[in-house]
N, C-alpha and C positions, 0 to 999 in steps of 0.2 A: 504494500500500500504506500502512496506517496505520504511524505510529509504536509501535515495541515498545518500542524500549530507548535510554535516553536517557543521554548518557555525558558526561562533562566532563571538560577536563583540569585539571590541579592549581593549577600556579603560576599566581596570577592572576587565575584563573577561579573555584576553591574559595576558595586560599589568598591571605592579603595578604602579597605579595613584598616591600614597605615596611616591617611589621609588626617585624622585629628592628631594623631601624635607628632606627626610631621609638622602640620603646621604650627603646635603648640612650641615645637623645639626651634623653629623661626622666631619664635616672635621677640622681642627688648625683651631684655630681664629673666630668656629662659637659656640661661646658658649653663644652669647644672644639669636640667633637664635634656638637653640637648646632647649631652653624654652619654643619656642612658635610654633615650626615647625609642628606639629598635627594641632592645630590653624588652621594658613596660611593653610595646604595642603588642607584642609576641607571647609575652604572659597572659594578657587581656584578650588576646584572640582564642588562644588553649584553652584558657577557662573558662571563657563561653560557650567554644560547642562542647567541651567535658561534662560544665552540669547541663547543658540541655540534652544529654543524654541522659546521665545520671534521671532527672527528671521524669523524662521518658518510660524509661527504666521501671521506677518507680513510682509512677503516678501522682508525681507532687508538682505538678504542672503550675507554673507562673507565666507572665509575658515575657517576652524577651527581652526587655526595656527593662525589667529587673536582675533578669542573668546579665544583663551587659554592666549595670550598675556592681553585682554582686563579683564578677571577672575582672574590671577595675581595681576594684574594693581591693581585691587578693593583689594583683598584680603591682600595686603602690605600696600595700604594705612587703609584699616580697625586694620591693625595689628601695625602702626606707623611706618615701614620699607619703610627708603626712597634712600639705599644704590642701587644706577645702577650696581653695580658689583653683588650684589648677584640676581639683578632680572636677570640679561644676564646667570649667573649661574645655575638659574632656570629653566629657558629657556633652556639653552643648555645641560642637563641633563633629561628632558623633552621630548625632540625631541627625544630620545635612549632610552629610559624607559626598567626598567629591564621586562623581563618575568614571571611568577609566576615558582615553579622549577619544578612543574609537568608539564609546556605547550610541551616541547618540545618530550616528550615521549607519551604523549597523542596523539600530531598532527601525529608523525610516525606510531603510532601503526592503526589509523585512514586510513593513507595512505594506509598503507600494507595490509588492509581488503576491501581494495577496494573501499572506500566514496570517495565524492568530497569534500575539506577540503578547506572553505576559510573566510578571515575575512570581515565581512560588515557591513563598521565602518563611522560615522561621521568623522573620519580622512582626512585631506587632502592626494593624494598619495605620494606624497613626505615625509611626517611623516609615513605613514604606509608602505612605504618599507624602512626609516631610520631606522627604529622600527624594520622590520620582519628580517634585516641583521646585526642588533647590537646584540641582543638576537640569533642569528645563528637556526632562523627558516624560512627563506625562501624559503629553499628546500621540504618543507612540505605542503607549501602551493602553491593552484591551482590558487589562485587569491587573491589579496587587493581588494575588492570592495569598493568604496571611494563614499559617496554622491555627489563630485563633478561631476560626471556625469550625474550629475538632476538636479545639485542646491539649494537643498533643503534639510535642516537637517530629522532623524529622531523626531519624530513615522511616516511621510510622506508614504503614502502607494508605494511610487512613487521611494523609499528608496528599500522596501522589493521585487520590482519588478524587481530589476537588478540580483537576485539570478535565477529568473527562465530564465533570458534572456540569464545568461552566463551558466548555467548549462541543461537547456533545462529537468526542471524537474518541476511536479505539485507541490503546496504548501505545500501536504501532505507528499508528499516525502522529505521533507525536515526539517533535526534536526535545532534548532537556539538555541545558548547556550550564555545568555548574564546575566550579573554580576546585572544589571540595570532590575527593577520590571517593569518600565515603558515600557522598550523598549522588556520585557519577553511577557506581557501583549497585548503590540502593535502588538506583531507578530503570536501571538497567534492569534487575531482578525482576522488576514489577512490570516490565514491558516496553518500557521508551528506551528509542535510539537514542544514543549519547554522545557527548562530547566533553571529552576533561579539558580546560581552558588549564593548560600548566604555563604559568607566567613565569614561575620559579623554576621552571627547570627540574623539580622534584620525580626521585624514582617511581613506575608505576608501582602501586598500592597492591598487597600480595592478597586480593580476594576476589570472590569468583563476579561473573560478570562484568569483566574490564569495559572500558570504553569501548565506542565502534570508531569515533576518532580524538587523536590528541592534537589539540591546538596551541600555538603559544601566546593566541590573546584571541580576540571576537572577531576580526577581520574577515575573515574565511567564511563565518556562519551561514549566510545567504547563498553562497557556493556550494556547501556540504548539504542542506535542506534540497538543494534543488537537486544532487545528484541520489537521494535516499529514494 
């Protein structure tokens, strides 16, 4: 079956998860920060998808806008950073996260060929339309699909299932392009052709259902939908 509708997930994949740390360690006055901002961003990305599994896991399901706050949390204290003003900083650069510079010519060109373009994301929706309207991509996308309408973080099969509910498409029919091996893997299982967006260069992930292609950013996507 051809590809209908081609979906992405958020962090990562759309958004640069880097993005707040980076520019926090630009700015006057952050020049201890600035030393250790890789660090922190790195701690703070781990322990966000750890406990939304953890979570998962174990049915103690919150928004993600709390895992992200609660990832920080760890991350500052791991890092000896006990300044309230730069965790609020973080946080509210965070919530806006820039876009990688190829999304938004991607998601158009996506549009104009006819797919259904949408992101389905661990995001609360309120971060993923703060997100898809700060970056000036909203007009591209058909939907935020947000786990909060399940309650339940991804790999959750119950996650990958609001794609065919709002598109009214089989599994097969449908591209899923995510930055994250786990969640490449996971949707793989469940039926959708994939694409791991490796920007890092990272080894492929030792579990079953690999990709069907590896990219080294979203340039390609529109290309690979039309030859599926």
């Amino acid at each position: 079956m051809p590809i209908k509708t081609v979906i992405f997930d958020a962090y990562g994949t759309i958004y640069d998860v880097n993005a707040a740390a980076r520019q926090v360690a630009a700015e006057p006055g952050q020049e201890n920060f600035a030393a250790i901002w890789e660090e922190v961003s790195a701690h703070w990305r781990a322990k966000q998808l750890q406990y939304t599994w953890i979570r998962a896991i174990t049915r103690r399901h919150v928004d993600f806008w709390r895992v992200t706050q609660d990832g920080l949390d760890w991350a500052l204290e791991k890092t000896g950073q006990s300044d309230p003003e730069l965790r609020e900083r973080l946080l509210s650069l965070y919530y806006t996260l820039d876009a990688y510079p190829e999304v938004p010519g991607v998601l158009a060109g996506l549009g104009a060929a006819g797919y259904g373009v949408a992101i389905l994301s661990n995001g609360a929706p309120e971060m993923l339309n703060a997100a898809a309207d700060s970056a000036g991509i909203s007009e591209f996308l058909d939907a935020n699909l947000s786990v909060e309408s399940v309650g339940i973080f991804k790999p959750d099969a119950r996650v990958y299932d609001l794609v065919g509910a709002r598109f009214e498409t089989a599994p097969e029919e449908v591209l899923f392009v995510s930055s994250n091996g786990w969640d490449v893997t996971s949707a793989g299982a469940y039926g959708f052709r994939t694409v791991w967006v490796n920007r890092a260069g990272e080894p492929l992930d030792r579990l079953p259902d690999p990709p069907d292609h590896i990219a080294p950013d979203l340039a390609d996507i529109l290309q690979i939908a039309s030859t599926l």
